[in-house]
C-alpha positions as CSV (number, residue, x, y, z in Angstrom):
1,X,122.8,138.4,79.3
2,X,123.1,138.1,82.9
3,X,120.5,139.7,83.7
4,X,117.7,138.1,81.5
5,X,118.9,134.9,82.7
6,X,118.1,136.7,86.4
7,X,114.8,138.2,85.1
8,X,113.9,134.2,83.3
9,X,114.8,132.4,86.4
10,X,112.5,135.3,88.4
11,X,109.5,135.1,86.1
12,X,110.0,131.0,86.2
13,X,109.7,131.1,89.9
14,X,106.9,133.7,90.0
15,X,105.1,131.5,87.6
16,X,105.4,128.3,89.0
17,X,105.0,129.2,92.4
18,X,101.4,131.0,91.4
19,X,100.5,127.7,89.5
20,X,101.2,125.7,92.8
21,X,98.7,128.2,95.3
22,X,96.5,128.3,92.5
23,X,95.9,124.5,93.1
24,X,95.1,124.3,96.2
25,X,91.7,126.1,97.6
26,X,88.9,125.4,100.0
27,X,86.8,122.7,98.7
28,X,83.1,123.1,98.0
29,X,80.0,120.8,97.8
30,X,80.8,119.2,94.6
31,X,83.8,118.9,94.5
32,X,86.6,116.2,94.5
33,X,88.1,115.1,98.1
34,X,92.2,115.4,98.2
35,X,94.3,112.8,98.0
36,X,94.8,111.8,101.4
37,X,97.5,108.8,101.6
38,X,98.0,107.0,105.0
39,X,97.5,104.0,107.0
40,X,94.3,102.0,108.5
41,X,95.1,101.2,112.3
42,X,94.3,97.7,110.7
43,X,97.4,97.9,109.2
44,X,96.6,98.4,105.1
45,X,97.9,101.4,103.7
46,X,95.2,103.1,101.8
47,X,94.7,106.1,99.8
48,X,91.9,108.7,100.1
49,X,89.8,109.0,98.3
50,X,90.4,106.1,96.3
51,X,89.7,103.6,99.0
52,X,86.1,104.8,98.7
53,X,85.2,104.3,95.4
54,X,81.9,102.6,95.1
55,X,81.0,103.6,98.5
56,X,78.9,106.3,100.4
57,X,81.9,107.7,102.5
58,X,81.6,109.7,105.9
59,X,85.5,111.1,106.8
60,X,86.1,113.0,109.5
61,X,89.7,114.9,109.9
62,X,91.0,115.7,113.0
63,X,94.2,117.7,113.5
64,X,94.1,118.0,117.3
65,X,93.6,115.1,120.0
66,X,90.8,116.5,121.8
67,X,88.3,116.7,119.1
68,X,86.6,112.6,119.8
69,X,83.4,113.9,121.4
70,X,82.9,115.9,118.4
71,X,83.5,113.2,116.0
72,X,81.5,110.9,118.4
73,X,78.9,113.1,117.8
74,X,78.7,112.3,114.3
75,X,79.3,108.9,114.1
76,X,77.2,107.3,117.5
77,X,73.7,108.4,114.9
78,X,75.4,107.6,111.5
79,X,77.0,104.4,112.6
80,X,73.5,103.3,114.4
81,X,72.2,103.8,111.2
82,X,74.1,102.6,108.8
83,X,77.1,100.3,109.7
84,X,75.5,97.3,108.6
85,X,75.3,98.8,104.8
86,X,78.3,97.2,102.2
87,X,77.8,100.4,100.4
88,X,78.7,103.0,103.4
89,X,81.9,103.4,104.8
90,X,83.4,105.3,107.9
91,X,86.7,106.4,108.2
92,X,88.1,108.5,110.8
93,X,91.2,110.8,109.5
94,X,94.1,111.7,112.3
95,X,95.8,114.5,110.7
96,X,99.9,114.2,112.6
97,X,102.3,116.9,111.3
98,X,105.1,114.5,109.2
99,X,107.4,115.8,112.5
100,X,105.9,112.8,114.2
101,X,106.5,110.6,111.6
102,X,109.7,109.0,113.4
103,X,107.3,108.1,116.8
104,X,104.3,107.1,114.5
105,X,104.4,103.5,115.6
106,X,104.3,104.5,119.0
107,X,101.5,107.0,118.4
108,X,99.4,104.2,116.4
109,X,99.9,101.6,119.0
110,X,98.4,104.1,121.8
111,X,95.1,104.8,119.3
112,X,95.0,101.1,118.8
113,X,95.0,100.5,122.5
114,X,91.9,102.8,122.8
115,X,90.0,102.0,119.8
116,X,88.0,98.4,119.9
117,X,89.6,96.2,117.0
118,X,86.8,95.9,114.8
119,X,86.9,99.8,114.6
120,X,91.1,99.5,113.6
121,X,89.7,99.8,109.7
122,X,88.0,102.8,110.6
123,X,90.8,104.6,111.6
124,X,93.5,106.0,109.2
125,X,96.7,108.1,110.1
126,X,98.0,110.5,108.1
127,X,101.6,111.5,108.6
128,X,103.1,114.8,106.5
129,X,102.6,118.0,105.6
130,X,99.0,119.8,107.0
131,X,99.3,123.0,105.3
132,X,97.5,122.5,101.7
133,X,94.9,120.6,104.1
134,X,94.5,123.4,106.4
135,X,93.7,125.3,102.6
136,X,91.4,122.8,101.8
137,X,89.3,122.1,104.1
138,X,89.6,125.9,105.8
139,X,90.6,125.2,108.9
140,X,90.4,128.3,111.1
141,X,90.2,126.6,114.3
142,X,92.3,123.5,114.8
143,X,90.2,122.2,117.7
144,X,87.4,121.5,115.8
145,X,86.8,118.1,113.5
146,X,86.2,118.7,110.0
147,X,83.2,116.3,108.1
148,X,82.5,115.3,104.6
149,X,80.6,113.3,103.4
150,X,81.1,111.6,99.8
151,X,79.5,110.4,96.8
152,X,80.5,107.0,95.5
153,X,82.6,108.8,93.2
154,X,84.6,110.3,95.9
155,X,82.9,113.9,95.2
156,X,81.5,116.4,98.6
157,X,78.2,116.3,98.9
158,X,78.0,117.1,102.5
159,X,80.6,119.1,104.9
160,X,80.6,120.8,108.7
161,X,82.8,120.9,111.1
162,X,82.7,121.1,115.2
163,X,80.3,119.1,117.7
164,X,76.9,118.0,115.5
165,X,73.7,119.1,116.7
166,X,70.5,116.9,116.3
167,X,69.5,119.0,113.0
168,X,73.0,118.6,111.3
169,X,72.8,114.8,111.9
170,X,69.1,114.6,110.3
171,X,70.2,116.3,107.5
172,X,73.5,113.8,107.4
173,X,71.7,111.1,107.7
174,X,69.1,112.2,105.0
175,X,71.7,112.6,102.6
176,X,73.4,109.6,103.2
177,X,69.6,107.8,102.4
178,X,69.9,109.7,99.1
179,X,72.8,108.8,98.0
180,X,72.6,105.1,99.2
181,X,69.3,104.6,96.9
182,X,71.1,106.1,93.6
C-alpha cells in the first residue's frame, strides 16, 4: 500500500509539474500578452494586458536599468507619431525581481524623480517573480529591452528586442497605422 501511495504522490507531482512548464512558452506574433500586474508611476495599479483593451498598445520590458536608450529608440519616432491618438497607448514595463519588493517605494520615487510627470502613466513597475517572463518573452540577454506591440484585443502583432534601427521603426510605425484604421 505504501508504496502506491509513493508511486500516486510521484505520478501527481510528475503530472502537475509537466502541466505547469507546459503553460508557459515563448510567445509568438498572434498570440496573447501575459498577465503582467503592477503599478503606473502615476500611482493606479493596473493589469496587463487588460489595461489595454480597446487600444493599440506599444510595451516595452526592461529587466535591467541600462536598457533607456534602447527603449528611447523606440518610443522618440512612435511617440512623435502617435501620442496625440485616444486609441494608442505607451507603457514602459520595469521588470524588478519581487526581492526588491520591500525598497519598491524607494525605487519608484527615484524613476519618478527622472521621468517628467505627464509620462508617470507611462510607466508601470512590476515587482515578482521574472522567470516565466524570461520564458515568454525569451530572454537571452538581459541587457536588452524587449517590444511588442498589441492589437486592441491585447494579441502580438509586432515584437523585437535591443536598440531599433530606422527600418524596425518604419515597419513599427506601419503597423501601428494598420491597426489604428481597423
Amino acid at each position: 500500500m505504501l508504496k502506491f501511495t509513493l508511486s500516486t504522490l510521484f505520478f501527481f507531482a510528475f503530472f502537475c509539474s509537466n502541466l505547469s512548464a507546459q503553460k508557459v512558452r515563448k510567445l509568438e506574433i498572434g498570440d496573447k500578452f501575459p498577465t503582467i500586474h503592477g503599478e503606473l508611476l502615476s500611482s493606479k495599479e493596473i493589469s496587463l494586458p487588460n489595461h489595454c483593451r480597446g487600444k493599440v498598445s506599444l510595451l516595452i520590458v526592461a529587466f535591467k536599468r541600462g536598457t533607456q536608450p534602447q527603449i528611447d529608440s523606440w518610443t522618440k519616432p512612435v511617440l512623435k507619431e502617435f501620442s496625440m491618438y485616444d486609441e494608442f497607448r505607451f507603457i514602459e514595463i520595469p521588470m524588478i525581481s519581487k526581492f526588491y519588493s520591500w525598497i519598491s517605494n524607494y525605487i519608484d520615487n527615484g524613476m519618478k524623480k527622472g521621468i517628467v510627470p505627464n509620462m508617470h502613466k507611462n510607466v508601470m513597475t512590476y515587482y515578482g517573480p521574472l522567470s516565466d517572463y524570461y520564458t515568454y518573452f525569451g530572454v537571452k540577454n538581459k541587457k536588452l529591452c524587449y517590444v511588442f506591440l498589441l492589437d486592441k484585443e491585447g494579441k502580438i502583432q509586432f515584437m523585437d528586442q535591443g536598440e531599433s534601427q530606422s527600418h524596425k521603426s518604419m515597419l513599427l510605425i506601419d503597423k501601428i497605422k494598420t491597426l489604428l484604421n481597423n
